[in-house]
C-alpha positions as CSV (number, residue, x, y, z in Angstrom):
1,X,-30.4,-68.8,-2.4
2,X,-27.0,-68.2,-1.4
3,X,-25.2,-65.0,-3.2
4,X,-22.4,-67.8,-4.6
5,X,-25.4,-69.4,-6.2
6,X,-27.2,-66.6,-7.3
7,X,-23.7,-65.5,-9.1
8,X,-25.0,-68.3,-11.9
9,X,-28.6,-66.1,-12.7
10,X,-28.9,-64.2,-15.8
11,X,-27.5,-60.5,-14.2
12,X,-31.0,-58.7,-14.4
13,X,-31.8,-61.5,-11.7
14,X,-28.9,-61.1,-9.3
15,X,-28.5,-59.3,-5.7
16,X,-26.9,-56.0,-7.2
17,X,-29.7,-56.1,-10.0
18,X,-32.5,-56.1,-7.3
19,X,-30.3,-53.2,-5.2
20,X,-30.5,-51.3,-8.4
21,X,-34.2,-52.1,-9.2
22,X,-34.8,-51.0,-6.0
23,X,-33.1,-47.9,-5.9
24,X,-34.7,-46.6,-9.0
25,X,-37.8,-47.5,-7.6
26,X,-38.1,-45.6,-4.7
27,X,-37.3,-41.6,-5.3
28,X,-40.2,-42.1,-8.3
29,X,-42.2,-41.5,-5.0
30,X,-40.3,-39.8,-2.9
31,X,-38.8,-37.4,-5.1
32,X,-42.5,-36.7,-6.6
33,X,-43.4,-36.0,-2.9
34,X,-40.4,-34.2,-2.2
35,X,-40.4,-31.7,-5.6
36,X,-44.4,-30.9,-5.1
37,X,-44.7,-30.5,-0.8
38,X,-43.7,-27.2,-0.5
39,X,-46.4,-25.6,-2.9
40,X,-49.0,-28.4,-2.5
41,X,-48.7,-27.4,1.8
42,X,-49.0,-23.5,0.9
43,X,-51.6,-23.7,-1.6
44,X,-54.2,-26.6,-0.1
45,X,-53.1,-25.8,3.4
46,X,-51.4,-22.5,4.0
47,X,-48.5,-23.8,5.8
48,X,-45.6,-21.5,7.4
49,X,-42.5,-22.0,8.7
50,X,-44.5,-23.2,11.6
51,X,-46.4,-26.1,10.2
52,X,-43.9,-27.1,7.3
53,X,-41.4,-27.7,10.7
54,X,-44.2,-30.3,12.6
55,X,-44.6,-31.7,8.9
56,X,-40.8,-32.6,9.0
57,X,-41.1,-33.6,12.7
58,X,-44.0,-35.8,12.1
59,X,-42.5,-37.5,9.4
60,X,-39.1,-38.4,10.9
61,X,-41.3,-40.3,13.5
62,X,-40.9,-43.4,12.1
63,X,-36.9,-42.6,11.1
64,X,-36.7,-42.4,15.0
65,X,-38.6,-45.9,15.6
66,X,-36.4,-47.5,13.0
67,X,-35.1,-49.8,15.9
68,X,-38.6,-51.6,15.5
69,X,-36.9,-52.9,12.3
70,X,-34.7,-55.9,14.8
71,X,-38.5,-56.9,16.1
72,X,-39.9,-57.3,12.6
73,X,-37.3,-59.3,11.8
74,X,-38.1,-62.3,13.6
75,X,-41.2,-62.5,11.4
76,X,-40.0,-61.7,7.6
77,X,-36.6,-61.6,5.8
78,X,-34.9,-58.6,5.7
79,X,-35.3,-58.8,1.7
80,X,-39.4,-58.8,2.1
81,X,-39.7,-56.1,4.6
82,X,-37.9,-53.9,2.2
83,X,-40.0,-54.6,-0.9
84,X,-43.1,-54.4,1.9
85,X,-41.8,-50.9,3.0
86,X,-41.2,-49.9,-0.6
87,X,-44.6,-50.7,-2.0
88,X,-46.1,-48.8,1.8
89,X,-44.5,-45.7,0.4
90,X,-45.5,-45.8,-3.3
91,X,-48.8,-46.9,-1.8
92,X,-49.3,-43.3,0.1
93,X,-47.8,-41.4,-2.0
94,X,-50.6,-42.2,-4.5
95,X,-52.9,-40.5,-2.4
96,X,-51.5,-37.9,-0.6
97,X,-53.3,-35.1,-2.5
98,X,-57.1,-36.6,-1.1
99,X,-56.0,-35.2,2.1
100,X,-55.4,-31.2,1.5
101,X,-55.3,-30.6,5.0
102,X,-53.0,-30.0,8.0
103,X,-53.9,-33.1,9.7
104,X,-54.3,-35.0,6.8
105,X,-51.0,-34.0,5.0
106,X,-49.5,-35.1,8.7
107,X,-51.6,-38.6,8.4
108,X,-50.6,-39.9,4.7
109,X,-46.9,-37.9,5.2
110,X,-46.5,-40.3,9.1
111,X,-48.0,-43.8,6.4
112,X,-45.4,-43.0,4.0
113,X,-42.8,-41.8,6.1
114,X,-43.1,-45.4,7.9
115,X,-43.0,-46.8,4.0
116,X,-39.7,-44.6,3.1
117,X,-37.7,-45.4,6.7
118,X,-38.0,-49.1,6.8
119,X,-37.2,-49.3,3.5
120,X,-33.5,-47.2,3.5
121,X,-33.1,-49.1,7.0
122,X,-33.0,-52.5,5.3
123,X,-31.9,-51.3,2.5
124,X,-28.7,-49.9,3.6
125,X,-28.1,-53.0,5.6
126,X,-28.7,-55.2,2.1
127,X,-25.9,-53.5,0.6
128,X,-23.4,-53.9,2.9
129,X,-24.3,-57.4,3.1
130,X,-24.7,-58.3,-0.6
131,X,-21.7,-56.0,-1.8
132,X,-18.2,-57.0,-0.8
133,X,-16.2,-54.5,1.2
134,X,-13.4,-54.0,-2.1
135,X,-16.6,-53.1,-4.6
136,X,-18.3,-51.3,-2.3
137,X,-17.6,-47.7,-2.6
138,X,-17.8,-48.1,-6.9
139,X,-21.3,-50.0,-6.5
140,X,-22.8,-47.6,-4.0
141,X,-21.9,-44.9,-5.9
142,X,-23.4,-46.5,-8.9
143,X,-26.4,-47.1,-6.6
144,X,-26.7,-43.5,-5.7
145,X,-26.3,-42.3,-9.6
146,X,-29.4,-44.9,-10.6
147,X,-31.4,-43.0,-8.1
148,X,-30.5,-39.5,-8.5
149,X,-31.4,-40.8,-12.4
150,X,-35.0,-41.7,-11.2
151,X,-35.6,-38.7,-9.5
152,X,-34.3,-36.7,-12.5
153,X,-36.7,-38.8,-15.0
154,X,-39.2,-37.5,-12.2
155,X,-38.5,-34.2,-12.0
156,X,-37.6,-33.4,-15.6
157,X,-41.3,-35.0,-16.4
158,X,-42.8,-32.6,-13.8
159,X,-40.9,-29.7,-15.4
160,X,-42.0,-30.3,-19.3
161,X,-45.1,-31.3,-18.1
162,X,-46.9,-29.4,-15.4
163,X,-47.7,-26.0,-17.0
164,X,-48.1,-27.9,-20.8
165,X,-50.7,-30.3,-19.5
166,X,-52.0,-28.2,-16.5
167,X,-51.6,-31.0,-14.3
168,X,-52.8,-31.5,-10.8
169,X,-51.4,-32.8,-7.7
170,X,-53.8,-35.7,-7.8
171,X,-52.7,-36.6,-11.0
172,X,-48.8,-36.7,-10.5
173,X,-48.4,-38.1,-7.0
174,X,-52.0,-40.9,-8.1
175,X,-49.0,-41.8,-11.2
176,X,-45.4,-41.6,-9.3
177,X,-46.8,-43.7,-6.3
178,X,-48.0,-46.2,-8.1
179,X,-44.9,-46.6,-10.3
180,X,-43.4,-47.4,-7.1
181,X,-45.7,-49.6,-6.0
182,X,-45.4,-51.5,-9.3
183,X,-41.9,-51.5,-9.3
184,X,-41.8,-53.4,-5.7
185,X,-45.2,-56.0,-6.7
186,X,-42.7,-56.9,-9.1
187,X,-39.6,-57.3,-7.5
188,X,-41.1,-59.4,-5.1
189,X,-42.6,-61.7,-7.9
190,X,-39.4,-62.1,-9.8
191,X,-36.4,-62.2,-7.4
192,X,-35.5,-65.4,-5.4
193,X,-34.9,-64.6,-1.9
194,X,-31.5,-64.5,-1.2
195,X,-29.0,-65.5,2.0
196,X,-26.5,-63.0,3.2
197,X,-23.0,-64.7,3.9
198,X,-23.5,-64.2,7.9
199,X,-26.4,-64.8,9.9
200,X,-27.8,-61.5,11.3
201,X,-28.1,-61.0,14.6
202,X,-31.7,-60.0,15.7
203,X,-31.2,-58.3,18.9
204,X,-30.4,-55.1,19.6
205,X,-26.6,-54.2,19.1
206,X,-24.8,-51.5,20.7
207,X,-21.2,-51.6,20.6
208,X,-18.4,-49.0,22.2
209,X,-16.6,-49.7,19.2
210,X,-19.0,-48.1,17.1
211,X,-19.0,-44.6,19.6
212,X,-17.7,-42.2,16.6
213,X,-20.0,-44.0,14.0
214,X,-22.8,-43.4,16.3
215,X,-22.1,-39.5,16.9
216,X,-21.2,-38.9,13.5
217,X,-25.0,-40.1,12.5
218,X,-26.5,-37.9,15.0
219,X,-24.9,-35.1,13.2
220,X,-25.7,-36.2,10.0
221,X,-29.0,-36.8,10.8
222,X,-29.6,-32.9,12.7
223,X,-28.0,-31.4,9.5
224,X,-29.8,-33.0,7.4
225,X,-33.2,-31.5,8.7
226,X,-31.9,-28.0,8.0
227,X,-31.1,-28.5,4.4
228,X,-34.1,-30.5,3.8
229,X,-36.6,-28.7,5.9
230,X,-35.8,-25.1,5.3
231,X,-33.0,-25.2,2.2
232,X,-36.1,-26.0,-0.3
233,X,-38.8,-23.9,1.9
234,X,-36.3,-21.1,1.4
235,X,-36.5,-21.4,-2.4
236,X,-40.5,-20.8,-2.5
237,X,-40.8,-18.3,0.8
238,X,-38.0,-15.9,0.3
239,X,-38.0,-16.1,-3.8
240,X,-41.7,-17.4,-4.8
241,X,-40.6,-20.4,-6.5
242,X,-43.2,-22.5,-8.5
243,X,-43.4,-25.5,-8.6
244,X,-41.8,-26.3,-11.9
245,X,-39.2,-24.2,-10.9
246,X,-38.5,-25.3,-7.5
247,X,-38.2,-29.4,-10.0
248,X,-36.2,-27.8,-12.0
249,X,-33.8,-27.2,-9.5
250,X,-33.9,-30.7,-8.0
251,X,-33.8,-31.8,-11.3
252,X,-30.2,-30.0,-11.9
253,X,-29.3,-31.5,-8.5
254,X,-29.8,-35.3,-9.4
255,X,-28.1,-34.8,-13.2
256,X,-24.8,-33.7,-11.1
257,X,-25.2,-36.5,-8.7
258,X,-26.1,-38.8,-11.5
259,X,-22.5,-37.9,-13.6
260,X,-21.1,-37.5,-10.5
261,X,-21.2,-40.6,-8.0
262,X,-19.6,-42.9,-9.8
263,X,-16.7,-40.8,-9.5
264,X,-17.2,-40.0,-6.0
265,X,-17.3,-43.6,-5.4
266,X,-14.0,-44.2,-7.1
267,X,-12.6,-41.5,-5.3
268,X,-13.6,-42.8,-1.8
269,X,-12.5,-46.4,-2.7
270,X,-9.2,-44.9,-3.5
271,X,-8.6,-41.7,-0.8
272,X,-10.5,-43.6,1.9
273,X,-13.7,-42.3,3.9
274,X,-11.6,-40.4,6.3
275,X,-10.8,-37.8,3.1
276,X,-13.8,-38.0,1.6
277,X,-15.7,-37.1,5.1
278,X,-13.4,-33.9,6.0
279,X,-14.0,-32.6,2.1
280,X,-18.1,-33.3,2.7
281,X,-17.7,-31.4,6.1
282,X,-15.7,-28.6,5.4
283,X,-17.2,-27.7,2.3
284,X,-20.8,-28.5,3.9
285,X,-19.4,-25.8,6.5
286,X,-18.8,-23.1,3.5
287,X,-22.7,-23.4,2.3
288,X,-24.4,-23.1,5.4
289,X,-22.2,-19.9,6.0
290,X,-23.3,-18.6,2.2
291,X,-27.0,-19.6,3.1
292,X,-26.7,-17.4,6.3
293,X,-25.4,-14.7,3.8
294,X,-28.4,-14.7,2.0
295,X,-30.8,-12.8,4.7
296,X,-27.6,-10.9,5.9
297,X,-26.9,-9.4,2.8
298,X,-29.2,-9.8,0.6
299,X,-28.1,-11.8,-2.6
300,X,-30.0,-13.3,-4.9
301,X,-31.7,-16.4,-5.8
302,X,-29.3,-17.1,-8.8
303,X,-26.9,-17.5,-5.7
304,X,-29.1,-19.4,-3.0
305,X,-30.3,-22.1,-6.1
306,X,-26.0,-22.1,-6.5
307,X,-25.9,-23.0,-3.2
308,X,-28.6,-25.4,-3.2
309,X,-26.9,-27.5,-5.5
310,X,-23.5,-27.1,-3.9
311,X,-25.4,-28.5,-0.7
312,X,-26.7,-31.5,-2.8
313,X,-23.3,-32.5,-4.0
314,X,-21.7,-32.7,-0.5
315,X,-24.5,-34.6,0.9
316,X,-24.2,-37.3,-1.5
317,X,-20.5,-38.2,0.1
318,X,-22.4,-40.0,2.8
319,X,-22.0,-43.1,2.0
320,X,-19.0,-43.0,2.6
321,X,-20.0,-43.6,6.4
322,X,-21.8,-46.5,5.2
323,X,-18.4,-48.2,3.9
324,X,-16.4,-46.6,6.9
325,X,-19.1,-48.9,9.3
326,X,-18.5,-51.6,6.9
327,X,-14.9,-51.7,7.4
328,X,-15.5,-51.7,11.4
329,X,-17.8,-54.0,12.1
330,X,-18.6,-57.4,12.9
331,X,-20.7,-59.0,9.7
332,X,-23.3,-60.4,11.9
333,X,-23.9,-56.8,13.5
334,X,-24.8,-55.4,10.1
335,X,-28.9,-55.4,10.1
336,X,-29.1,-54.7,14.0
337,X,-26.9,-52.1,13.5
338,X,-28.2,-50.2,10.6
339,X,-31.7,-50.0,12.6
340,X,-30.1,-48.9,15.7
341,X,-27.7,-46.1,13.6
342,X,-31.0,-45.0,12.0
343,X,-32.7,-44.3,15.2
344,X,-29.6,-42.7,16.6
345,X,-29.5,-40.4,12.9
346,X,-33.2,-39.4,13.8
347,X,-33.0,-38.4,17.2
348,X,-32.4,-34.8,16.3
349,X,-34.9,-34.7,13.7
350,X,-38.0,-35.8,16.0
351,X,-38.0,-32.1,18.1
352,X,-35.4,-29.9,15.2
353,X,-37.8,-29.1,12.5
354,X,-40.6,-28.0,15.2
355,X,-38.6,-26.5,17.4
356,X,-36.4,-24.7,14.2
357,X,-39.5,-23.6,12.6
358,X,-40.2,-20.8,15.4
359,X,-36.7,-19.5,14.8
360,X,-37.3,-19.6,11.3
361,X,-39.9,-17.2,12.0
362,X,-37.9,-14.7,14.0
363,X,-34.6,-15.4,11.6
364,X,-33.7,-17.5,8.8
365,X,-29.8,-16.7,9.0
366,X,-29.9,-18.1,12.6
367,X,-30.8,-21.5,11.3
368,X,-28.4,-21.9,8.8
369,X,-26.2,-20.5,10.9
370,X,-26.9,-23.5,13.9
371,X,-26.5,-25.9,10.6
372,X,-22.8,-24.4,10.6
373,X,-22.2,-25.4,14.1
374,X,-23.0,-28.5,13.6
375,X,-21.4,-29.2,10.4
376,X,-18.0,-27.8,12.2
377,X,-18.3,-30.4,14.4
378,X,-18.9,-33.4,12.0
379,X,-15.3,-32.0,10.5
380,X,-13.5,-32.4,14.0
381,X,-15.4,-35.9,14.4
382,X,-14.0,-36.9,11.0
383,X,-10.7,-35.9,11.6
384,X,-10.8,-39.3,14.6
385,X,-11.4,-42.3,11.5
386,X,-8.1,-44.0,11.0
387,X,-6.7,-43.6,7.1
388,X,-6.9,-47.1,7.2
389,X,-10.4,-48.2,9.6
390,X,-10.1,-51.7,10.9
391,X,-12.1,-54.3,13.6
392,X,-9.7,-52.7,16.7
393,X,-9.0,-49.8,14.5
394,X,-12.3,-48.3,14.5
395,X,-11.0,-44.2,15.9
396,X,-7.2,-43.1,15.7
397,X,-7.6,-43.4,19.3
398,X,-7.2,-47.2,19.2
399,X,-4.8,-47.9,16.8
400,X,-4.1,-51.7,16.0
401,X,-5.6,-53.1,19.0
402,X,-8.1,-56.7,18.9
403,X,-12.0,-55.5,18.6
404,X,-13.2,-56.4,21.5
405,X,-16.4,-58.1,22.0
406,X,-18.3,-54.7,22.9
């Protein structure tokens, strides 16, 4: 079914509904996984720095071999690999507590792991296909706030429930991964398969054009690891969070993003990504200079969970790369290209969290202080998108010339 034909379905049965559908679905799982990891590795495993960083290197594996995404697609639609990949990861969440061990905990995290990448891979490239390019800052945004409002359903269930009902890690993960699971049985059963306006190509697509988008996701993707690696193993090291208190912080993390991306979708459709980008960076800059401040003099955790929600916020600009790429690029390079940009966005996170984890062990600061570096970097990188990014106008390098063909 064509999206011009699917426009006459009741709403609940359109593209953007399924987009939504799915992007409540997914953080049930992952956010679950996410809130409990850090005390289920200590308590059933007795993880350090050491093994929480091969945990995190292990499961960007699969973020890595995104690419493998172009090959699968000669056999299913882009649409049922993601509900496939979807229903993977609520699938092993469900039973990542029957395997309290190192190497277990690095089997079912490397299943779901495959589940969670392949899904935001085809996922992302879904959007930008089913979305046009004026709506699409306003509908991602509202795409980002539906999830953040999953994850905080999530978490703020974890948080009134865990001590109240003396729950168990079986129990919580067995129940989020098989919402998820449910949620994508379903979606396949009641959605028609829909046609994106431009043939994808199905080859692997590199492009000069795309250089800056390229390096700016290989610095998104090495901060990332430090924030999501170390940010949240901070909070139960250093300070001794629990783990309703450790959800109770995601929890305030996802009821900001959930007010606020709408807004910051509004604002990037109407200051452009190039704004929006340098505000992310530079501010992302000021945190991981406060989180170094931390071990060096000694505040708080009133300041680091401060932080950690600062962090959040700034993150959750990132899509506006997403609609910077979709003003660049070719239609047709849209699915190739969001496999190849999340192989290029995990290349750093492959060897980071190992490799960070034994710094962690001689000094915390040091690592946030690296995350600095790089988030310095992203600024100057933003600082090269055009106000105004066309095809030929992808860096203010090459203003107003043709694309050209590479």
């Amino acid at each position: 079914m064509t999206l011009k034909e699917a426009a006459s379905l009741p709403r609940w049965r359109r593209p953007a509904a399924l987009l939504f559908l799915m992007a409540g679905a997914m953080p049930i799982a992952f956010a679950t996984w996410s809130a409990l990891l850090n005390n289920f590795v200590r308590e059933a495993a007795g993880f350090t720095g050491v093994e929480i960083g091969w945990l995190h290197t292990v499961r960007e594996i699969p973020g890595f071999l995104a690419v493998g995404v172009i090959v699968l697609l000669w056999a299913v639609r882009e649409q049922t690999l993601a509900l496939l990949s979807l229903g993977l990861l609520g699938a092993a969440t469900a039973v990542t507590a029957l395997f309290p061990s190192f190497g277990g905990i690095l089997m079912v995290t490397l299943v779901s792991s495959i589940g969670f990448h392949y899904f935001e891979t085809v996922n992302q490239s879904l959007q930008l296909q089913w979305i046009d390019r004026r709506h699409a800052p306003q509908v991602i945004g509202w795409i980002v706030a539906i999830g953040s409002g999953a994850a905080l359903m999530s978490y703020g269930l974890i948080v009134l429930s865990w001590k109240t009902f003396d729950l168990t890690y079986g129990m919580v993960y067995g129940l989020s991964g098989g919402l998820t699971l449910a949620a994508a049985v379903f979606a396949a059963l009641a959605y028609p398969r829909f046609a994106a306006p431009e043939p994808q190509f199905r080859h692997l697509v590199l492009r000069r054009r795309y250089w800056l988008y390229y390096l700016m996701q290989f610095m998104a993707g090495a901060r990332r690891q430090i924030f999501v690696v170390f940010a949240a193993f901070m909070m139960v090291e250093r300070f001794g969070f629990e783990v309703h208190e450790v959800t109770a912080l995601f929890l305030v993390n996802h009821v900001a993003n959930m007010t606020l991306a709408p807004l910051m979708g509004r604002a990037v459709g109407r200051f452009g990504e190039r704004n929006a980008l340098i505000f992310e960076y530079a501010g992302l800059l000021a945190i991981f200079l406060a989180y170094g401040g931390i071990y060096r003099f000694g505040w708080g955790a009133g300041v680091a969970a401060a932080l950690y929600v600062l962090d959040h916020l700034f993150f959750s600009l990132a899509f506006a790369l997403k609609t910077y790429f979709q003003k660049i690029a070719d239609p047709r390079d849209i699915a190739p290209t969001a496999a190849v940009a999340f192989t290029i966005n995990h290349v750093a996170a492959v060897f980071l969290p190992a490799l960070l984890g034994y710094l962690w062990v001689v000094s915390p600061g040091a690592v946030f202080g690296l995350a600095a570096a790089m988030a310095g970097l992203s600024l100057v990188l933003a600082l090269m998108i055009p106000r105004h990014p066309v095809p030929g106008r992808e860096t203010v390098f090459a203003p107003g010339l043709p694309a050209p063909a590479g």
